[in-house]
N, C-alpha and C positions, 0 to 999 in steps of 0.2 A: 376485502375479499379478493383472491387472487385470479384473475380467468382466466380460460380454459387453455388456454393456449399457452399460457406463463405454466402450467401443470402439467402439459405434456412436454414441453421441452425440457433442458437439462441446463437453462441459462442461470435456475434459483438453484439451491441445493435441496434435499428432502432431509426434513431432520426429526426424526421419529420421536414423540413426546408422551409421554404417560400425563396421562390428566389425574387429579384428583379421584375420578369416579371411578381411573381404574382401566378407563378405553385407553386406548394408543391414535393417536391422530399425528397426521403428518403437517409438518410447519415448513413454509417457501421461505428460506433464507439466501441472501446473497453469497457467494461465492469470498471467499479471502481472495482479496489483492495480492499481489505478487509484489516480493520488495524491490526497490530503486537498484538501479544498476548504473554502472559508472557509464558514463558513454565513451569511455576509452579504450578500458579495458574488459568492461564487463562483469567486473565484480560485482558482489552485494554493498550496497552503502550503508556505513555504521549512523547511525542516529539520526534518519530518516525514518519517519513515523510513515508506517505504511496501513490505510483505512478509506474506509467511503468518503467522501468529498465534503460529504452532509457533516459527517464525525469529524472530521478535520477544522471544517469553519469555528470551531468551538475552541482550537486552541489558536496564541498568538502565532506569528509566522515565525520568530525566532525559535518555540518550539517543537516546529514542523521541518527545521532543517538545522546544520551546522551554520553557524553566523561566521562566515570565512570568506574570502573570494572561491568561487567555483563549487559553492559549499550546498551539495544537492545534485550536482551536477558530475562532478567527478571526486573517484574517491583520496583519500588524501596522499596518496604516493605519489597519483598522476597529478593533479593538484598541483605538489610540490616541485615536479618534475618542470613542468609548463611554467609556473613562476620564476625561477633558476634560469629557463631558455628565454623570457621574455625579459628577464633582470639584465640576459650576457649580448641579447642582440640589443 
């Protein structure tokens, strides 16, 4: 049961349901995550799995990100860029 306070606000989402009988009943769902952003440049990150924390515990970590250095963290130009500068110094 959701209270009263989680229903007034706008932190769940309202997501309008047709029941069986026919009624329309409102359902509190969480909000969609926003995807992973490079912390460089600010891109979207390709193959980061973007879900509740709860949803995520369910897959391995290799899964959950690219298995690379920096991998989750920045996307693969900047990545590539930074590896290059840290190979030349």
């Amino acid at each position: 049961m959701v209270t009263p306070a989680q229903t007034k606000s706008r932190s769940l989402r309202r997501v309008h349901i047709t029941t069986p009988g026919g009624r329309t009943v409102i359902h509190y769902r969480p909000r969609p995550h926003s995807k992973a952003q490079c912390g460089n440049c600010k891109k979207d990150l390709q193959a980061v799995m973007t879900a509740r924390p709860r949803l995520l515990a369910n897959y391995a970590k290799t899964e959950r990100r690219p298995e690379r250095p920096y991998g989750g963290m920045l996307c693969s130009k900047c990545s590539r860029a930074l590896i290059k500068s840290k190979a030349r110094a």
